[in-house]
Backbone as CSV, one residue per row, in Angstrom:
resi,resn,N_x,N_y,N_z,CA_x,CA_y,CA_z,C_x,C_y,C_z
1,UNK,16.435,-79.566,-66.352,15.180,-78.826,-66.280,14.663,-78.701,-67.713
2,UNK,13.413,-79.563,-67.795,12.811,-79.114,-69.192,11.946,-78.174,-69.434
3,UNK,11.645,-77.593,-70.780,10.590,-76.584,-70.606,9.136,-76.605,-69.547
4,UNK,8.815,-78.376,-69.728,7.142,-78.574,-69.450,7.572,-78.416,-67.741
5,UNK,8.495,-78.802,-67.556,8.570,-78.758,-65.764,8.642,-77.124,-65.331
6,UNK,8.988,-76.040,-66.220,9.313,-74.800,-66.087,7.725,-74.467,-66.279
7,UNK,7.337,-74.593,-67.034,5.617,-74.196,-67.320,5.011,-74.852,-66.521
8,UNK,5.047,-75.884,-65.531,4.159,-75.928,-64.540,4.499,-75.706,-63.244
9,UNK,6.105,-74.863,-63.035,6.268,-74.204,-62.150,5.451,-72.848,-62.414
10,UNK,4.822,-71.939,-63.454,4.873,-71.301,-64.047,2.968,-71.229,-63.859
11,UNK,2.436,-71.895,-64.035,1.029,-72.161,-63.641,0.651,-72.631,-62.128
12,UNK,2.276,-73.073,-61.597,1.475,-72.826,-60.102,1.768,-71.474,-59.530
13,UNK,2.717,-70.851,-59.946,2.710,-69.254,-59.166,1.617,-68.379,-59.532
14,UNK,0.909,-68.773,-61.109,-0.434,-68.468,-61.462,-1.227,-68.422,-60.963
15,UNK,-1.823,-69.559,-60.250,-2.678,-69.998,-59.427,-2.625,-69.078,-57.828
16,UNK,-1.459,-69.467,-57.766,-0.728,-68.566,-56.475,-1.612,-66.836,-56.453
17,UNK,-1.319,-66.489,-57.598,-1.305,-64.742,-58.243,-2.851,-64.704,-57.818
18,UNK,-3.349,-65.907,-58.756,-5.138,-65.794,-58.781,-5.932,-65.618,-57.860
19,UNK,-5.365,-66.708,-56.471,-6.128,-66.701,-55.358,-5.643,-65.200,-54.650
20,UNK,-5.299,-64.366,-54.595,-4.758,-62.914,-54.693,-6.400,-62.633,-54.730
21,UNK,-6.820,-62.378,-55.813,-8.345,-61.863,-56.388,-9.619,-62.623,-55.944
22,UNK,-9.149,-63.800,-55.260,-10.685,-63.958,-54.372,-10.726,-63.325,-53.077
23,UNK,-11.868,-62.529,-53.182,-11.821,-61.843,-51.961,-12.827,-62.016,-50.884
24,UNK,-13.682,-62.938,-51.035,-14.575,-63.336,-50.106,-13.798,-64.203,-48.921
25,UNK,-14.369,-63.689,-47.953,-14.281,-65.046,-46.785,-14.370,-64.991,-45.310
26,UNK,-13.916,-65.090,-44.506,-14.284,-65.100,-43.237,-14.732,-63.760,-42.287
27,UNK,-13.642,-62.399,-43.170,-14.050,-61.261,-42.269,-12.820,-60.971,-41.295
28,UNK,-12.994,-59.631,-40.811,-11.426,-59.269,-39.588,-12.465,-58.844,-38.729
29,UNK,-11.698,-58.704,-37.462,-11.901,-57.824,-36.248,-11.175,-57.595,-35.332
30,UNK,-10.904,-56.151,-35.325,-10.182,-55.645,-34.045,-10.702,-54.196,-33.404
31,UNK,-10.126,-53.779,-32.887,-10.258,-53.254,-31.561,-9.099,-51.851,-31.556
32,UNK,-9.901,-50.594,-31.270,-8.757,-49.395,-31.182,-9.257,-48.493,-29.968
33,UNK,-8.189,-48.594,-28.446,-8.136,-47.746,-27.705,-7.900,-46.381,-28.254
34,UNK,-8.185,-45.570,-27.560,-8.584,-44.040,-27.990,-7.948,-43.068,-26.962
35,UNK,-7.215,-42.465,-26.941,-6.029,-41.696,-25.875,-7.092,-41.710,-24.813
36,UNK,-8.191,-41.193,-25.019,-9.031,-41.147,-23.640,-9.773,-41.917,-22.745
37,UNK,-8.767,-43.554,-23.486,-9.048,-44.758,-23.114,-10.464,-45.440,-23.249
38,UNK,-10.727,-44.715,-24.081,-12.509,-46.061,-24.621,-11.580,-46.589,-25.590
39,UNK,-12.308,-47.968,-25.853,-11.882,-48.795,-26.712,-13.376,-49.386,-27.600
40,UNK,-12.885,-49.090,-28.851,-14.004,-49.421,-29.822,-13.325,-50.343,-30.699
41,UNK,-14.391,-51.145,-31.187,-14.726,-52.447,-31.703,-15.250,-52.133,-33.042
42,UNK,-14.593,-52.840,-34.041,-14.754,-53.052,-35.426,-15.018,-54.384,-35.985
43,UNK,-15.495,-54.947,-37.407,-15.604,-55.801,-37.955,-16.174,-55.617,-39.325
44,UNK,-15.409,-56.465,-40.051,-16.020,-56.701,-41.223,-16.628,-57.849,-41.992
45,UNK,-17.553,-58.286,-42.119,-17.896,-59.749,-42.310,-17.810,-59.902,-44.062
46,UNK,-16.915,-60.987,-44.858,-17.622,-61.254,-46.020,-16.826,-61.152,-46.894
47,UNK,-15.332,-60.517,-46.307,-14.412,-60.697,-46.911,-12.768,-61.245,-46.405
48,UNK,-12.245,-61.564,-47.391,-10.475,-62.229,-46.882,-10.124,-61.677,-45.641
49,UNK,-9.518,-62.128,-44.499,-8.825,-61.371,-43.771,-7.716,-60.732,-44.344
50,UNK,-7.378,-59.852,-43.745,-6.341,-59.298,-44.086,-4.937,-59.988,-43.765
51,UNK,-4.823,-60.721,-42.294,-4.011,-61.713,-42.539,-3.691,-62.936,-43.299
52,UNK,-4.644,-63.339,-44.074,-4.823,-64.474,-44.980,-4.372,-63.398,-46.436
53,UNK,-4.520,-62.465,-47.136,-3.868,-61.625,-47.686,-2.408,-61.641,-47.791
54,UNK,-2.247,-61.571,-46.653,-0.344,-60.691,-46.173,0.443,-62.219,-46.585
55,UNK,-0.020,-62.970,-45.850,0.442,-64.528,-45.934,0.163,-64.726,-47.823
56,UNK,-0.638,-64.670,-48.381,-0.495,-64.783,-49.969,0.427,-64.150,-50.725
57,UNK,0.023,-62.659,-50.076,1.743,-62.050,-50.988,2.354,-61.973,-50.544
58,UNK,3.178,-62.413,-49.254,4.437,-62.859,-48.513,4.791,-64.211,-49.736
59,UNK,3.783,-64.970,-49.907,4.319,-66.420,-50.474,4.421,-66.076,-51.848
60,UNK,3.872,-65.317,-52.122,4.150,-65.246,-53.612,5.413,-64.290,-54.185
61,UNK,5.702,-63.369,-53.432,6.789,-62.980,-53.964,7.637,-63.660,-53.656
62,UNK,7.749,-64.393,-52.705,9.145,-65.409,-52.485,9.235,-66.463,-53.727
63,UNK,8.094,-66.808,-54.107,7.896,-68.009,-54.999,7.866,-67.464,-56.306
64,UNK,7.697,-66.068,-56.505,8.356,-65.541,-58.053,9.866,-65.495,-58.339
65,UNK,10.265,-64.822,-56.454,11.588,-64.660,-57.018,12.667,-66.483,-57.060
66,UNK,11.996,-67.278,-56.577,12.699,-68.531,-56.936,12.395,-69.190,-57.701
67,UNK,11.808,-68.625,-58.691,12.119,-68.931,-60.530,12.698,-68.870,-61.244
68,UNK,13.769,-68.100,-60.621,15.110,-67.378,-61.320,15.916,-68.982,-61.010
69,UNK,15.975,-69.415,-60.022,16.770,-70.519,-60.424,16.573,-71.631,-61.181
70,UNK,15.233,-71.567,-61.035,14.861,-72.743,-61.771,14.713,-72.250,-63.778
71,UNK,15.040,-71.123,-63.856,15.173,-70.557,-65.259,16.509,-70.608,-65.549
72,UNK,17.480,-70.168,-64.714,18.935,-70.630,-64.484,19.342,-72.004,-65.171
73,UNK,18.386,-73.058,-64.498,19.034,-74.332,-64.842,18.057,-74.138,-66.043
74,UNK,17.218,-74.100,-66.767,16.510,-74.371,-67.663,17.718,-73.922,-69.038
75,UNK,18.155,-72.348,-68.771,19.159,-71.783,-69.890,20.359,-72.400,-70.064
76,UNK,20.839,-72.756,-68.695,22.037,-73.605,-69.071,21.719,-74.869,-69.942
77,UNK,20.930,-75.673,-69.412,20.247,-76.748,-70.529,20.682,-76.707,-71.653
78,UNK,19.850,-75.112,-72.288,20.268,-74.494,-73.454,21.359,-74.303,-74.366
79,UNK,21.885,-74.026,-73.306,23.742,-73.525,-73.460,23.766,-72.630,-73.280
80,UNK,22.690,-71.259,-72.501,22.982,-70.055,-72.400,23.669,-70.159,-70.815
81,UNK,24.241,-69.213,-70.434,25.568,-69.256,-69.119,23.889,-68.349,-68.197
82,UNK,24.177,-68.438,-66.761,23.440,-67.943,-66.100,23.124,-66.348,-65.809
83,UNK,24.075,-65.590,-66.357,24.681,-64.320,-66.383,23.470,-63.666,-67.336
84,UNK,22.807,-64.410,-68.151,21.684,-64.397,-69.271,20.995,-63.793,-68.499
85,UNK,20.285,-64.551,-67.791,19.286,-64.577,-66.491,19.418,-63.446,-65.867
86,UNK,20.445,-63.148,-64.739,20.473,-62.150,-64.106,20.528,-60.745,-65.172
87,UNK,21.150,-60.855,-66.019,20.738,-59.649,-67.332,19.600,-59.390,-67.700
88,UNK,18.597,-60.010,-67.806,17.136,-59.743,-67.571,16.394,-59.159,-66.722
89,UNK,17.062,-59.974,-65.387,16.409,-59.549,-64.266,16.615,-58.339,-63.819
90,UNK,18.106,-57.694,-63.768,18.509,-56.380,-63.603,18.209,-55.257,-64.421
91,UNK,17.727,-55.506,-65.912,17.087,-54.766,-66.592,15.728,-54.693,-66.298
92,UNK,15.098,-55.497,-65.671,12.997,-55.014,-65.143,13.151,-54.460,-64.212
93,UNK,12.873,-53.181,-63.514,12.695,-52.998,-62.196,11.568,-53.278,-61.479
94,UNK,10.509,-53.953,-62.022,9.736,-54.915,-61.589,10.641,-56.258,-60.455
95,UNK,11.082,-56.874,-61.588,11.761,-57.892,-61.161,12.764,-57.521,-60.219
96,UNK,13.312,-56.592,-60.399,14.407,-56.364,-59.187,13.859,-55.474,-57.982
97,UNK,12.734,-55.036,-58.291,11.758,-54.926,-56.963,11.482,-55.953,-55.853
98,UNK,10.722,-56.775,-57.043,10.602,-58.209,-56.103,11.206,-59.078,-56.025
99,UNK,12.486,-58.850,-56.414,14.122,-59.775,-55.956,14.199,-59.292,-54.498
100,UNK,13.827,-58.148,-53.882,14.671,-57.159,-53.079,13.117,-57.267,-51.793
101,UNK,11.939,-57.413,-52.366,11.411,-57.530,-51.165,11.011,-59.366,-51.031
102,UNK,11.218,-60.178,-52.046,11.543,-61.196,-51.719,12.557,-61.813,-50.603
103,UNK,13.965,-61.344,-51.008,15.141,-61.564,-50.096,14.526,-61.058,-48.907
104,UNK,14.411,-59.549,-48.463,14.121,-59.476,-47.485,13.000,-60.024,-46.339
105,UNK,12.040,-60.565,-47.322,11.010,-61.280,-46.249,11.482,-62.629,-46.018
106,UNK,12.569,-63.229,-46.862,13.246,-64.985,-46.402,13.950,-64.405,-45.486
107,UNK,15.077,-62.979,-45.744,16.458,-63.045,-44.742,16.034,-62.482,-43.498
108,UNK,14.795,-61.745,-43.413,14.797,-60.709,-42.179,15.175,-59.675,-42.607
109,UNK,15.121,-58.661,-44.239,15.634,-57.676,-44.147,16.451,-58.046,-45.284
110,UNK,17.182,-56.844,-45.689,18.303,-56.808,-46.908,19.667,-57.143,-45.894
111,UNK,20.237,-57.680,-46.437,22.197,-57.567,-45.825,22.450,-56.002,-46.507
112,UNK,22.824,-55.367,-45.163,23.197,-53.881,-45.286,24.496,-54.208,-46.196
113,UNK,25.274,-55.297,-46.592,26.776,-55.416,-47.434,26.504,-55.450,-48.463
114,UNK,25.272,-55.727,-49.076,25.156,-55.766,-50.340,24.367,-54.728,-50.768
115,UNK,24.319,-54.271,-52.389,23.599,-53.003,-52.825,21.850,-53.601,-53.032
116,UNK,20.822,-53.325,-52.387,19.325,-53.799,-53.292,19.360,-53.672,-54.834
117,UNK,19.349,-54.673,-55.388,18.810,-54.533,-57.079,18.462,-53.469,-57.771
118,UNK,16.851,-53.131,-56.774,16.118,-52.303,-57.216,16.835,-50.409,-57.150
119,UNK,17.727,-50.479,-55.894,18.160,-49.261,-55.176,17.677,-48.640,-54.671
120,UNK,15.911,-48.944,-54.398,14.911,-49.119,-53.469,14.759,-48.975,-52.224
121,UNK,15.473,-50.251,-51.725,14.704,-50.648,-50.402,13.505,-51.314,-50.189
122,UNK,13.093,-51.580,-51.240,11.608,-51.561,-50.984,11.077,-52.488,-49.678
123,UNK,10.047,-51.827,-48.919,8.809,-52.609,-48.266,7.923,-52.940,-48.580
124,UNK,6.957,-53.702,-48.178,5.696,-54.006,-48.353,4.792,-53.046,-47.201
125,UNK,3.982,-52.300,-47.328,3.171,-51.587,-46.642,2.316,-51.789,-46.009
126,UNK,1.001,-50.794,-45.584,-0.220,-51.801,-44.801,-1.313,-52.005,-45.424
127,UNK,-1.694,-52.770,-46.186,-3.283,-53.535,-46.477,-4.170,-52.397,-46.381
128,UNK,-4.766,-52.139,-47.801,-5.941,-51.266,-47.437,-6.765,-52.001,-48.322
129,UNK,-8.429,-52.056,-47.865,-9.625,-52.468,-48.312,-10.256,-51.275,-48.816
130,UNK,-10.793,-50.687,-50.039,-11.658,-49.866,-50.446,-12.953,-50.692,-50.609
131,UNK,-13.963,-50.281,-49.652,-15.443,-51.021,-49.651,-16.175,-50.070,-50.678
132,UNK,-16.773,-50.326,-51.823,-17.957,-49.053,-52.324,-19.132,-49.438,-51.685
133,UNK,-19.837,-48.896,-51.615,-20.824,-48.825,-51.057,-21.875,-49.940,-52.295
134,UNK,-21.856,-50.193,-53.107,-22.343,-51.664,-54.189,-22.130,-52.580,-53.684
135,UNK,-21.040,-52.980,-52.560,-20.165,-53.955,-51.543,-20.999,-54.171,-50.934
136,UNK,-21.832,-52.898,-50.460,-22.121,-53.231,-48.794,-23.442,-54.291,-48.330
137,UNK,-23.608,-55.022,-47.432,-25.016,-55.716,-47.470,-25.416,-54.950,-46.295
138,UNK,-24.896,-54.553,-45.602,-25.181,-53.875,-44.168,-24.398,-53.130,-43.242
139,UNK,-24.298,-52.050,-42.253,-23.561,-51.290,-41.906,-24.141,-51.375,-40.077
140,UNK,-23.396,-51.416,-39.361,-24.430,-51.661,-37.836,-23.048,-50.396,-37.219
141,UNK,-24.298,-49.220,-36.273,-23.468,-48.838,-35.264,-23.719,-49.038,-33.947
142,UNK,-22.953,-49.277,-33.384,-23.400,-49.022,-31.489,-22.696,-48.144,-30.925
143,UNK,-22.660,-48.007,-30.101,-21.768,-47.495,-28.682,-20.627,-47.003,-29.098
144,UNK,-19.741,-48.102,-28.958,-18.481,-48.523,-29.359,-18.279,-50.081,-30.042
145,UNK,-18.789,-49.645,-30.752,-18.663,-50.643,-32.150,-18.779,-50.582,-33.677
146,UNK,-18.683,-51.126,-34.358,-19.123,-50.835,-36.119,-18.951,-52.257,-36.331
147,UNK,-19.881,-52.290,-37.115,-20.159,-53.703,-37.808,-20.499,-53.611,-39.440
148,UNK,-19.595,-53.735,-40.302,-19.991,-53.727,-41.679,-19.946,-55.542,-42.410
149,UNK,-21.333,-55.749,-43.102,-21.199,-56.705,-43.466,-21.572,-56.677,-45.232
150,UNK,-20.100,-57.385,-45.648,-19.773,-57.232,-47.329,-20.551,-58.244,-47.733
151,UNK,-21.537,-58.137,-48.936,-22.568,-58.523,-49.287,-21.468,-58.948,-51.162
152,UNK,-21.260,-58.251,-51.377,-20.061,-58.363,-52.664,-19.094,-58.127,-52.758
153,UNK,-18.161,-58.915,-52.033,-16.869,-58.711,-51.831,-16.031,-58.757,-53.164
154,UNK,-16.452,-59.251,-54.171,-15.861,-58.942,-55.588,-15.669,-57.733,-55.641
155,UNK,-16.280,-56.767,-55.230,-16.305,-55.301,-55.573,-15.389,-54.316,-55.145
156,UNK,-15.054,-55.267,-53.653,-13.750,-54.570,-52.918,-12.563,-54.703,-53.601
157,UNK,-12.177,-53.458,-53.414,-10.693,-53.403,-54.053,-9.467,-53.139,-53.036
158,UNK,-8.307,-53.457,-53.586,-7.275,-54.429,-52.512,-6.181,-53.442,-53.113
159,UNK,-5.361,-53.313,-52.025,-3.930,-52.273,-52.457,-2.969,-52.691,-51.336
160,UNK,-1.682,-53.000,-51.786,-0.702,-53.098,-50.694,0.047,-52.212,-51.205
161,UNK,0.361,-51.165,-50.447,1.894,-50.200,-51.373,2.668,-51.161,-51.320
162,UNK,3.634,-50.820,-52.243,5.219,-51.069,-52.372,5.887,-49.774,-51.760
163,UNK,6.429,-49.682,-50.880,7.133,-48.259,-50.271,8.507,-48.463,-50.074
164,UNK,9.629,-47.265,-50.617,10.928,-47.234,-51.252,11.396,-46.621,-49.703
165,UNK,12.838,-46.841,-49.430,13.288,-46.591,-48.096,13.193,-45.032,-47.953
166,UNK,12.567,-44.014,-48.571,12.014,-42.800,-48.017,11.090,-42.477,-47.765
167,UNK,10.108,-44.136,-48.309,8.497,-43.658,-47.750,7.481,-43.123,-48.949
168,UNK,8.373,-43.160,-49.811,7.532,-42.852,-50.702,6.905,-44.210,-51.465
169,UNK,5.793,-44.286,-52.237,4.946,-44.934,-52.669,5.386,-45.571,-53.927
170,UNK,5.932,-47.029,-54.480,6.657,-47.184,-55.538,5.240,-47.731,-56.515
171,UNK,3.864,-48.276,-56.023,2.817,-48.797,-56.720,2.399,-49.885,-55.927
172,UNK,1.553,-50.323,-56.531,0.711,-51.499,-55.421,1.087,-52.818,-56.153
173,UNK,1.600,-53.626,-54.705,2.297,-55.225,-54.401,1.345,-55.799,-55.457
174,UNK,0.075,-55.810,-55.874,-0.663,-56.513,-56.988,-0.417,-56.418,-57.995
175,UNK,0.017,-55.305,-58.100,0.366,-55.020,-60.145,2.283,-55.331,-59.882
176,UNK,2.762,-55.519,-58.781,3.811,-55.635,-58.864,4.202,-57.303,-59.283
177,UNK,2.910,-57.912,-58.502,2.794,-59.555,-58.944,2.654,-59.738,-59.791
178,UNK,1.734,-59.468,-60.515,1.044,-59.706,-61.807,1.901,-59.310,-63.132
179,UNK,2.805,-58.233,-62.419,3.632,-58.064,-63.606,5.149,-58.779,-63.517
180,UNK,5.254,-59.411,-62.541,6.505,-59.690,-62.405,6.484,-60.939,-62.856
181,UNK,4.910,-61.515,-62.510,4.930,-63.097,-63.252,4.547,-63.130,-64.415
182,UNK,4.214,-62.100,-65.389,4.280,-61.993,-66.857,5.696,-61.996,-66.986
183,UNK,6.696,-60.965,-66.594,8.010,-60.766,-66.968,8.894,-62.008,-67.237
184,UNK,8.374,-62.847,-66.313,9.168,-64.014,-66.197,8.520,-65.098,-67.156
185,UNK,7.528,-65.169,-67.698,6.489,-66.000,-68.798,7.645,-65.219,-69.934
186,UNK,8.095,-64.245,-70.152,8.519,-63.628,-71.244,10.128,-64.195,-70.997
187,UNK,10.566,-64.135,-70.454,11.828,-64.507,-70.134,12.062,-65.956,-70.210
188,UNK,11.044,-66.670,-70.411,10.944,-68.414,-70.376,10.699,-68.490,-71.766
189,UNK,9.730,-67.551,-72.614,9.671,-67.941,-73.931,10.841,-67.743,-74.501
190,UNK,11.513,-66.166,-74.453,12.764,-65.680,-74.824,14.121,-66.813,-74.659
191,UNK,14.051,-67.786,-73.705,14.681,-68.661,-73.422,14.607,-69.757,-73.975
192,UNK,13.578,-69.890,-74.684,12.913,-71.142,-75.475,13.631,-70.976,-76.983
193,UNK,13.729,-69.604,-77.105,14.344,-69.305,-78.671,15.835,-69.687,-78.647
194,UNK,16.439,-69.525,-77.234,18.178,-69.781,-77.550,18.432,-71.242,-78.129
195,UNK,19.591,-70.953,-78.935,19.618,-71.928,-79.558,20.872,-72.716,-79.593
């Protein structure tokens, strides 16, 4: 493993991170029965689904945390032993965040035999859209319906918690990306110096 093959593993999880921040596109819609059994109808036109979202940072934390091997073989190269590596990684709790909800979205979950990294637990939470009203191009009500259509979906802002096995709130899956794939840009240069 040479450096240039590590740096363009390194610019595609980039790319990966980036498309994160386009937020325009097709729009959601669903549907919420109401104990007293009406069922009303929602939509939003103009921006990402939210399933096209979940599927991006599902793939991307898997694809941060399998950089570690490919940094693995890069240090040995070096002559540094792999033990380097995981010493890094166990010192960010960034990184051992998204070691821990990585594993669990490949395995189905953590292996209850082993300890999480983080000591966490962590989940990934539910998708929230903040629309401002600068967003909006149009707002429609009926009956039982709502129709909002995003006119500047740049404007919407995007949050996935990170939530720790008590439920509490560890920060949002975006800054958890963004920082976890700096951490590892730092850990590739730092690796560049062994000698």
């Amino acid at each position: 493993m040479d450096l240039s093959e590590l740096e363009k593993l390194l610019r595609r999880a980039d790319r990966f991170r980036k498309k994160l921040h386009i937020k325009d596109g097709d729009g959601a819609k669903w549907s919420y029965t109401f104990d007293n059994g009406e069922t009303h109808f929602y939509s939003i036109e103009g921006v990402k689904p939210p399933e096209d979202i979940e599927d991006e940072i599902t793939t991307i934390f898997v694809w941060l945390w399998s950089l570690k091997d490919y940094v693995k073989k890069y240090v040995l190269d070096k002559g540094k032993s792999k033990s380097w590596v995981e010493s890094k990684v166990n010192a960010d709790p960034y990184l051992c965040t998204c070691a821990d909800i990585a594993n669990s979205l490949k395995h189905g979950g953590l292996d209850p035999k082993f300890k999480p990294r983080s000591n966490k637990s962590p989940t990934l939470g539910k998708l929230n859209y903040q629309i401002p009203q600068k967003a909006m191009g149009s707002i429609t009500f009926g009956a039982f319906d709502v129709g909002l259509n995003v006119e500047n979906p740049s404007l919407v802002v995007l949050e996935l918690p990170v939530i720790d096995k008590n439920g509490g709130v560890l920060g949002d899956a975006f800054k958890y990306l963004d920082y976890s794939l700096k951490a590892w840009e730092g850990i590739v240069r730092e690796a560049e110096n062994i000698v």
